[in-house]
N, C-alpha and C positions, 0 to 999 in steps of 0.2 A: 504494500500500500504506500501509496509516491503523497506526501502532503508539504504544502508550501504556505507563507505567510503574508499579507497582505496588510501594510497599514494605511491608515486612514490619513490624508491630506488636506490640507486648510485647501478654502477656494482661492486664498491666495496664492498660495504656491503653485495650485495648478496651473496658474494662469501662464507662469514660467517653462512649465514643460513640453519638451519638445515630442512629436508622433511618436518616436521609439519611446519617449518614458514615460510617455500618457498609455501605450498599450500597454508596457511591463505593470502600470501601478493599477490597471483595470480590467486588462480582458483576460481571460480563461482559454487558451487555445487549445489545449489537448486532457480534455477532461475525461475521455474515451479511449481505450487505451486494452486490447484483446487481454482478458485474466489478470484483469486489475483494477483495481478503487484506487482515483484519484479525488484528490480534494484540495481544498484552497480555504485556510482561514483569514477572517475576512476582521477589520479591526472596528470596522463598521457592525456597531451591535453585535459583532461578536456569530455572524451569521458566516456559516461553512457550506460551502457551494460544491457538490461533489459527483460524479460519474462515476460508475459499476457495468464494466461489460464482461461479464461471463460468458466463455463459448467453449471451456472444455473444462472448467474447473468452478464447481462452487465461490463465493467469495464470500469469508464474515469482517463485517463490520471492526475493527479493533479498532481498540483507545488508540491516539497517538498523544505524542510528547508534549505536545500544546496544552494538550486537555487537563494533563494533571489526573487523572481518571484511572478508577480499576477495570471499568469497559464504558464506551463510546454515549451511551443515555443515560449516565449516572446523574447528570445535570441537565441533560438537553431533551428536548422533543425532536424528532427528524418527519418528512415529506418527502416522500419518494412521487415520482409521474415518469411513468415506464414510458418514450418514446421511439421503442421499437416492436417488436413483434412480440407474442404472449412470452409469459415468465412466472416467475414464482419467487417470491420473499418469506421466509420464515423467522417468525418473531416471537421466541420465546416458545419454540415449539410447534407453534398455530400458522399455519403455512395456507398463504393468500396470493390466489390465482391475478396478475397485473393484464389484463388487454393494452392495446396499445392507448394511450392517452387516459389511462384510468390512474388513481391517486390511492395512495397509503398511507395515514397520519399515524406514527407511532410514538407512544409517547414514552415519558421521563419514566427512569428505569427498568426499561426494558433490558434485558441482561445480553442476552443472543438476537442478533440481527445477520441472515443470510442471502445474499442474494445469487437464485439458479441460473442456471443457462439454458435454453431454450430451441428454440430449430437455428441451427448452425448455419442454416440459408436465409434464417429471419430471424435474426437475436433481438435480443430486450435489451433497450439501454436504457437503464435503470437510471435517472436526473433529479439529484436530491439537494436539499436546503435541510440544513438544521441551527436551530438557536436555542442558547441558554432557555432553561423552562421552570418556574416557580411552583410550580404544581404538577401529579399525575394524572391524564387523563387518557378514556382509555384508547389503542388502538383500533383503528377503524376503516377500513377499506370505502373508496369512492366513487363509484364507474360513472360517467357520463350524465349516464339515464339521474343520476340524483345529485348533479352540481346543478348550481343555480347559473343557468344560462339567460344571456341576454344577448339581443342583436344591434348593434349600434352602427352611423354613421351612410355614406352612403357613396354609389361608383362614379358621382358628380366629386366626390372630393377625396375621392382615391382612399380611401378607407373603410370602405364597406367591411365590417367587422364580425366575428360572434366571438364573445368572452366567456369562457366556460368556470365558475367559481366554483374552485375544486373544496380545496381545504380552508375554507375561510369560515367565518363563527354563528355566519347565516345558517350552516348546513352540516358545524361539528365545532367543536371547544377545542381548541387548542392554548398554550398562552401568551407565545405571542409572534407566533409561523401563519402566515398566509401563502397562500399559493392560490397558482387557478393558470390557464393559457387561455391564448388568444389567437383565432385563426383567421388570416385576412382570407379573403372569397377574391377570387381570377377577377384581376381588373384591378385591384385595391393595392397600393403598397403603403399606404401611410398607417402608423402606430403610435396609440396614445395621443391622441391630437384632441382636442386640445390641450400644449402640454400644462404641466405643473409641475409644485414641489412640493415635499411635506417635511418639516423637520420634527415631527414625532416619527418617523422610520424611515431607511432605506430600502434601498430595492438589490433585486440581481437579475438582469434579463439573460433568459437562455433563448436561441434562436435554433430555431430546428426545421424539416421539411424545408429546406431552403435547395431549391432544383443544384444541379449541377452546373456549372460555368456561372452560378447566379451569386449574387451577395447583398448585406445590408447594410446599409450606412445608420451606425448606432450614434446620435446626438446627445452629447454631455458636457456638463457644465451649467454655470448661472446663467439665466434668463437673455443675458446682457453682456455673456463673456461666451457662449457657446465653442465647443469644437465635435471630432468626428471622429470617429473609431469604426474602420471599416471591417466588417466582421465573415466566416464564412460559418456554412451548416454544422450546427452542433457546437459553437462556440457559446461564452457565458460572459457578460460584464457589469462590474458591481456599479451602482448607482448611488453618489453620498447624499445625504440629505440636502444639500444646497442645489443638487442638480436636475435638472429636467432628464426625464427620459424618454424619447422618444426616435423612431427609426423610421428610412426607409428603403426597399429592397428593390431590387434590379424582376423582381419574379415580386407576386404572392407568397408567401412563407407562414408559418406558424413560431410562435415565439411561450415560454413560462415566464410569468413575473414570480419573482417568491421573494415576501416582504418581512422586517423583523424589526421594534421597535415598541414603543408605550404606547401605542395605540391599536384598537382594533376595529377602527371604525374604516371601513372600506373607501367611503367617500370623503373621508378626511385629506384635502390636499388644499393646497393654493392656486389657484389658475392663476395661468401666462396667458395673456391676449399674442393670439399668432403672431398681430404686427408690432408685440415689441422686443421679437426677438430678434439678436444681434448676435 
């Protein structure tokens, strides 16, 4: 298991950073990685952005060195959202079938986290977020059919959207992990528009289903100081609380938001008027 650390940057200093050290301090490039859990601690809330591709070998969950930990949910809640083909997760024994785009909330102290491997022509890739958690609650499996969906936007402003709210508190307690994706519909490339900010939490966008030859232009930073992080399929990038987040891709793409922070109120943010971003 490969785990890396990521600290947190004033929006000042961003300001200063040039492309190579604006993607070293943000994006997630190889989170995917054939019989292996990769992860990235993130100094933003303390939220761990990680990948599991099993294809001939089981893989468990271990503490690593960051944590301080005698196993990996001694402190933390974790979200899994399998974005490949069916799989299997075993947690504490209780072993829970993933479809593709379906969600697993498991919570603080669980002991044993496993994740299987699946048809070696259609693997599971397992896309998890976990954050510090104050409380147990219990493990609970999500599919589709029972996140809270909505359709926003439309192919007049290149956003024709549906957002699927996987693990969020409409639809399961967690205490303070949100998740859910977002699938733009053929025509649409813009995401998150109108943007905003919220400094009760940060974000971490994972970008997936993104075609072949195609890519997403990931926008970060304040309102008024913006830059761009060009991103390819199955990449991840962390979003600090001063910054907008919002993308646009060369194709239609599907993308995960997974959020950590003192709030759990979903439409807690600040709107940015389109025109005064700079």
């Amino acid at each position: 298991m490969s785990a890396s650390i990521r600290f947190a940057i004033h929006a000042r200093e961003f300001k200063t950073l040039d492309t190579q050290q604006l993607r070293e301090a943000f994006l997630m490039e190889d989170l995917f990685v054939a019989d292996q859990i990769q992860l990235v601690y993130s100094h933003y809330d303390r939220l761990i952005v990680g990948g599991a591709l099993p294809m001939k070998n089981s893989l468990p969950l271990q503490p690593v060195e960051m944590l301080k930990a005698n196993f990996f949910l001694e402190r933390r809640e974790l979200g899994i959202i399998n974005v490949g083909g069916p799989g299997k997760v075993v947690a504490d024994g209780v072993s829970y079938t993933l479809g593709n785009k379906e969600a697993l909330y498991i919570g603080r102290g669980t002991k044993d986290v496993t994740f299987h491997p699946g048809d070696a022509a259609n693997p599971p890739y397992y896309y998890f977020n976990s954050a510090p958690a104050h409380a147990v609650y219990p493990t609970k499996k999500v599919s589709l059919a029972e996140a809270e969906t909505v359709v926003l936007g439309s192919l007049e402003t290149s956003n024709h959207r549906t957002i699927r709210k996987l693990l969020i508190n409409s639809v399961l307690e967690t205490c303070q992990l949100q998740m859910g994706l977002t699938e733009l519909k053929p025509g649409s490339v813009w995401n998150t528009m109108p943007p905003h900010t919220h400094d009760r939490r940060m974000e971490a966008y994972f970008y997936f289903d993104v075609p072949e030859n195609q890519m997403v232009c990931h926008f970060i930073g304040e309102p008024q100081e913006t830059r761009h992080v060009w991103m390819k399929n199955r990449q991840a990038v962390f979003s600090p609380p001063w910054s907008i987040h919002s993308g646009a891709g060369t194709s239609n793409y599907s993308f995960i938001w997974g959020m950590a922070g003192e709030n759990l109120d979903y439409s807690d943010m600040d709107a940015v008027k389109v025109t005064e971003l700079k």
